[in-house]
C-alpha positions as semicolon CSV with decimal commas, in nm:
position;residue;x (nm);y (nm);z (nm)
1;X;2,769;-0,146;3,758
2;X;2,440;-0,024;3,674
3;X;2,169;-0,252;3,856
4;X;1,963;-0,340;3,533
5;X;2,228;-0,451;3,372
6;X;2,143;-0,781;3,409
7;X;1,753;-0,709;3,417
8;X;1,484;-0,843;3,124
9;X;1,170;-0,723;3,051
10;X;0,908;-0,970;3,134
11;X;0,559;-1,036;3,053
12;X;0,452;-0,902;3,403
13;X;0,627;-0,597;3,332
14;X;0,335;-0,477;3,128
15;X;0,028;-0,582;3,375
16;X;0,018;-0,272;3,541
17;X;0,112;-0,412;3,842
18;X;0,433;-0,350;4,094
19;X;0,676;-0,408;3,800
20;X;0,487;-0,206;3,585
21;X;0,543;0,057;3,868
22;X;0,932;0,016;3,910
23;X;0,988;0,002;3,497
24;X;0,742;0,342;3,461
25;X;0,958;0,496;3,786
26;X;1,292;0,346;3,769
27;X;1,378;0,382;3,370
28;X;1,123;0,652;3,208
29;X;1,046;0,925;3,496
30;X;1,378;0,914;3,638
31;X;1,559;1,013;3,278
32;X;1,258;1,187;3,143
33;X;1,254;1,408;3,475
34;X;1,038;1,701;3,448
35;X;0,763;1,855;3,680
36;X;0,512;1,711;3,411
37;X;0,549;1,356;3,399
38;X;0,656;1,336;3,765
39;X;0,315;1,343;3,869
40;X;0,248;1,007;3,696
41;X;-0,125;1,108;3,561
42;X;-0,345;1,008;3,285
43;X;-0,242;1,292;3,163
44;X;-0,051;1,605;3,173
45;X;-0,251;1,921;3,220
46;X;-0,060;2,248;3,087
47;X;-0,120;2,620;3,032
48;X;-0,168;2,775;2,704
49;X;-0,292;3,111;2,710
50;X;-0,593;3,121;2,901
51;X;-0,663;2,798;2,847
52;X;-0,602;2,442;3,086
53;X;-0,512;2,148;2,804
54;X;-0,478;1,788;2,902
55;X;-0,273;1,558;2,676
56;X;-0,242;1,210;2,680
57;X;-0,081;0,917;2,513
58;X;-0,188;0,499;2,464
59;X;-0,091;0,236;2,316
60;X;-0,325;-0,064;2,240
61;X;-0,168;-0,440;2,152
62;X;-0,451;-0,675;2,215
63;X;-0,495;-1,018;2,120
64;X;-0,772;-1,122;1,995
65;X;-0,777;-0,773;1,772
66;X;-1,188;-0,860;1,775
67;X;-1,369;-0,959;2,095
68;X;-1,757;-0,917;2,233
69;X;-1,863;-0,525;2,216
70;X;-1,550;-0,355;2,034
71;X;-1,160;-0,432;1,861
72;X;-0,891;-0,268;1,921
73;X;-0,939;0,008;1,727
74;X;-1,246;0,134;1,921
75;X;-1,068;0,066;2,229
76;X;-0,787;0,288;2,150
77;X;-1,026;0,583;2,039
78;X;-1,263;0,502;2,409
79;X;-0,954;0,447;2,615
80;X;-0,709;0,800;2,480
81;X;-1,066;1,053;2,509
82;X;-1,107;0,874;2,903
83;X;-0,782;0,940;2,974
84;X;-0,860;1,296;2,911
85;X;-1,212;1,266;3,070
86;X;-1,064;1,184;3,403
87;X;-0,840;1,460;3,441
88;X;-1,161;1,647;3,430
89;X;-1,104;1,747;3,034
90;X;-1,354;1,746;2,765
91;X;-1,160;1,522;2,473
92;X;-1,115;1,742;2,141
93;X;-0,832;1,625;1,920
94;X;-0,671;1,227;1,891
95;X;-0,378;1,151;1,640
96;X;-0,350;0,742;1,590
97;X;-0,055;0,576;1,429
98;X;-0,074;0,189;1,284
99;X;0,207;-0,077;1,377
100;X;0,088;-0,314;1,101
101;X;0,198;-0,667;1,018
102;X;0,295;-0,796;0,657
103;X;-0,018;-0,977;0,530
104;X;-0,256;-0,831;0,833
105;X;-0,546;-0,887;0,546
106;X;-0,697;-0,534;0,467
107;X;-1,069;-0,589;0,488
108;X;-0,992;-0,605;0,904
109;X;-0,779;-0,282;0,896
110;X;-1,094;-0,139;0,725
111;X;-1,304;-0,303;1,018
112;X;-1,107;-0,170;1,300
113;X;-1,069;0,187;1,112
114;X;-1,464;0,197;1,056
115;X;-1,507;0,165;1,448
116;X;-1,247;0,392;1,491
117;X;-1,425;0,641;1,297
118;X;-1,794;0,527;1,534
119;X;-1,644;0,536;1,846
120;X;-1,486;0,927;1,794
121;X;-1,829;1,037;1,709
122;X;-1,942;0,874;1,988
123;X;-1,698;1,097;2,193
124;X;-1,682;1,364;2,040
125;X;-1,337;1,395;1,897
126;X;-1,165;1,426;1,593
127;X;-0,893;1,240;1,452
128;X;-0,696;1,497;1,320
129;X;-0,371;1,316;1,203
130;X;-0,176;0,976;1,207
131;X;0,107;0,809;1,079
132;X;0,143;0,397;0,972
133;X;0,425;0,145;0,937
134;X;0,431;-0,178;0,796
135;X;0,681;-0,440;0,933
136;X;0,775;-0,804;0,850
137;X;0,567;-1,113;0,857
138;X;0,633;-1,194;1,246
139;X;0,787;-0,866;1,382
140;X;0,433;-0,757;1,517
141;X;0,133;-0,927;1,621
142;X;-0,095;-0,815;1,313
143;X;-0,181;-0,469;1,467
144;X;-0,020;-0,238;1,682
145;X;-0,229;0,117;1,796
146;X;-0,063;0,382;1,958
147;X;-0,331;0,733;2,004
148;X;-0,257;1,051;2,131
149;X;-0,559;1,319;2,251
150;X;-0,583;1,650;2,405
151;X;-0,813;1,777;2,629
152;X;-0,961;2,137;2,739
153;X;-1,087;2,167;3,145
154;X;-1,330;2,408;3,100
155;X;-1,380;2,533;3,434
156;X;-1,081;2,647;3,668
157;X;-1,257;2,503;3,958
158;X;-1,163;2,147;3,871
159;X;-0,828;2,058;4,030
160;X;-0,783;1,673;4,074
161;X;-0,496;1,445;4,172
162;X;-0,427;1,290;4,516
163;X;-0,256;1,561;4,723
164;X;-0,679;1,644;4,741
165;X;-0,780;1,306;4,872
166;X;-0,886;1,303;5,255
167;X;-0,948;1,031;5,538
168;X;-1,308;0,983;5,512
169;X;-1,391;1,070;5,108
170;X;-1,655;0,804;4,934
171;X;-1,526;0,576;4,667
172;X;-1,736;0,535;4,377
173;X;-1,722;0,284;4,106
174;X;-1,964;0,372;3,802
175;X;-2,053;0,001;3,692
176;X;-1,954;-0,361;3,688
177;X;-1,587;-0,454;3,722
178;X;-1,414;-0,679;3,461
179;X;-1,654;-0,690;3,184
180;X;-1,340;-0,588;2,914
181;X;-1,149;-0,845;3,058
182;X;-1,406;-1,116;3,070
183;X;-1,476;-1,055;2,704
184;X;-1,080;-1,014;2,556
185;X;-1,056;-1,396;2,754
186;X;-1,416;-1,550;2,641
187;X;-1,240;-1,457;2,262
188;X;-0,962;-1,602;2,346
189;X;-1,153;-1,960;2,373
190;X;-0,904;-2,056;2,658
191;X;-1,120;-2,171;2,920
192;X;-1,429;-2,433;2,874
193;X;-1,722;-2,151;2,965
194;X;-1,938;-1,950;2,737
195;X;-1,989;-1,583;2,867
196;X;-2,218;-1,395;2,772
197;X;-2,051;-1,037;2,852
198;X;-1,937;-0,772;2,620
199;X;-1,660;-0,544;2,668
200;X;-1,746;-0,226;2,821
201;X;-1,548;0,012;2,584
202;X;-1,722;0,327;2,583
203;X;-1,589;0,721;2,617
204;X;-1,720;0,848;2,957
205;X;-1,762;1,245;2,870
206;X;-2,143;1,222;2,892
207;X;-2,147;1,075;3,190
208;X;-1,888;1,276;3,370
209;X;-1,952;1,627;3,266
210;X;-2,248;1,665;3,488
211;X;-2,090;1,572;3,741
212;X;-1,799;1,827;3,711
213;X;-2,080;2,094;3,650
214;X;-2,260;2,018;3,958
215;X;-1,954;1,979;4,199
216;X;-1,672;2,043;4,060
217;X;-1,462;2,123;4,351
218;X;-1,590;1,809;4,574
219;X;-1,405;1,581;4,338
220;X;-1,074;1,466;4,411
221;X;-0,950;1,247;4,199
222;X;-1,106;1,010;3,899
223;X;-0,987;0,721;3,695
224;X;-1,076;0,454;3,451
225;X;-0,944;0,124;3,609
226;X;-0,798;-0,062;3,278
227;X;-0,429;-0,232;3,365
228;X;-0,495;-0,390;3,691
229;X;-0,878;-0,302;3,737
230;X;-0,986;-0,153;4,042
231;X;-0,723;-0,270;4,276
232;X;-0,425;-0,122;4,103
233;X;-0,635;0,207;4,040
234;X;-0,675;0,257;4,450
235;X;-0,335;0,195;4,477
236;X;-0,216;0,423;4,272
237;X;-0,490;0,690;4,434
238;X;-0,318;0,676;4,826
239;X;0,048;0,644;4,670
240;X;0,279;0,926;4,850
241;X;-0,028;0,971;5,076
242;X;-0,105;0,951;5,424
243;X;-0,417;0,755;5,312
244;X;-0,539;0,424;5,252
245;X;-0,837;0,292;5,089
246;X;-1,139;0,030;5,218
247;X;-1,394;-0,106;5,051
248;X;-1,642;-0,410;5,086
249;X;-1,602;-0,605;4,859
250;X;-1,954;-0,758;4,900
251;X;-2,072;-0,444;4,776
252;X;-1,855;-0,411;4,436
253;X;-2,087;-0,500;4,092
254;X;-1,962;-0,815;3,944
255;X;-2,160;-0,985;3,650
256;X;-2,289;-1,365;3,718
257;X;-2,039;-1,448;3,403
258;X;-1,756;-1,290;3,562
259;X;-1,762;-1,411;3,880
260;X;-1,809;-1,769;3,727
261;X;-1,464;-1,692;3,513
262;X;-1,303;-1,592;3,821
263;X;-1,401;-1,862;3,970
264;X;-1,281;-2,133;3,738
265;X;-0,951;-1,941;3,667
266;X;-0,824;-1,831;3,968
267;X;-0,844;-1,418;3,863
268;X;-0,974;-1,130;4,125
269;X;-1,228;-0,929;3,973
270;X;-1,080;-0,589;4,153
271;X;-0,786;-0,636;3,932
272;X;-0,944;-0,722;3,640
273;X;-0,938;-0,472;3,367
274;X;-1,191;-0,237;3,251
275;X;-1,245;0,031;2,967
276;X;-1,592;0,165;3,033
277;X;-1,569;0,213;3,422
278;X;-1,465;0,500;3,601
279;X;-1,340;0,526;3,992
280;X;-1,438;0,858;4,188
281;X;-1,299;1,036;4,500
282;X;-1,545;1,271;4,658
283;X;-1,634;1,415;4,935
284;X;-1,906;1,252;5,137
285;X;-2,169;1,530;5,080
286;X;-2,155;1,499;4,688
287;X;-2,162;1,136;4,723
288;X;-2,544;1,125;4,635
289;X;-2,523;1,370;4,369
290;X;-2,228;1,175;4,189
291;X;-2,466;0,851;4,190
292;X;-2,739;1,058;4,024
């Protein structure tokens, strides 16, 4: 009897959480088994000539589709070129295929294709193909994303992932936690509390590249702590490692407005998610150039 026989997919299967962890191990990397996906990155980095590519693969359902700072269509452009940015890649290249609904009114496909269009500039990649499908009135939930991106590491001295992490290397966070999530929830008119916070959606290149170009070889491993927010991210870091992680959480950036939504709903910030953020490994002596 196979053991999932009996098994349904549940809500919490998609938080990025322990379940999220079992369904991504237990169904997709055990029958997808290849030395690529086994790693369990961002991304997969491959060969091609002379060259080190990175390519990656999202998919955005968000409700509401429009919330403080962004919609889901510049999150999906912001989210596939970080995915890239963290395995130390510059993004080039993002396909995007549309999931839409029967009477999803045109006007806010426009809206959402518009930002699409901002936020790759903003990044500096180009949408180079895509594909849509239109479903039945209540088969979708107005607008489904899914993007793909690839990536070039320009420099061979950049080798990250977690087999590189050592007891005593500095965690860095770039910027407040949970602003994305705080703003997807305020939209969401769910709680009795106006925020004023704004989604943090932004592509991370700019910020990252000088850091690779300074000290390239002190870092060990990067991410941008969406599903789960910081919490799930250091997990994920110290899995299949000797390792664990501390931090003070005294010290962690949390807006006033988050906090106070925390507060009244019962969430963590650390596991709240975020889509202009990104989490460094270093070692301690780059520590103070990775803050500059």
């Amino acid at each position: 009897m196979n053991k999932n026989e009996n098994v349904l997919i549940r809500l919490a299967h998609g938080n990025g959480g322990r379940l999220t962890n079992r369904l991504v191990n237990d169904i997709f990397i055990r029958h997808f088994k290849n030395p690529f996906i086994e790693k369990a990155m961002d991304a997969a980095v491959f060969l091609t000539g002379q060259s080190r590519l990175v390519f990656t693969t999202d998919t955005y359902v968000i409700r509401p589709l429009f919330f403080p700072g962004g919609n889901i269509g510049k999150l999906s452009i912001c989210g596939t070129a970080n995915d890239c940015t963290v395995m130390g890649a510059r993004p080039l290249y993002v396909s995007c295929g549309f999931v839409i609904e029967e009477g999803f009114p045109v006007l806010e496909l426009e809206k959402v294709v518009i930002s699409m269009k901002e936020a790759a500039s903003e990044a500096g990649v180009i949408i180079v193909t895509g594909d849509t499908k239109v479903v039945e009135k209540g088969k979708a939930d107005n607008l489904f994303i899914n993007t793909s991106g690839i990536g070039e590491i320009e420099t061979k001295k950049i080798n990250t992932g977690n087999q590189r992490i050592n007891p005593g290397d500095v965690i860095i966070v770039s910027g407040t936690l949970g602003d994305h999530a705080a703003a997807v929830i305020s939209a969401r008119k769910e709680f009795p509390l106006k925020l004023v916070v704004e989604s943090d959606a932004a592509p991370l290149w700019d910020m990252i590249a000088p850091i690779l170009e300074a000290v390239p070889e002190s870092i060990k491993i990067m991410r941008d702590p969406t599903r789960g927010g910081l919490a799930t991210t250091l997990n994920e870091f110290v899995k299949g490692t000797s390792c664990s992680c501390t931090i003070d959480e005294k010290c962690l950036p949390v807006r006033d407005d988050v906090k106070a939504l925390c507060e009244l709903a019962g969430f963590d910030p650390i596991y709240l998610a975020n889509e202009g953020k990104i989490v460094i490994v270093c070692d301690p002596d780059a520590q103070n150039i990775v803050l500059q």
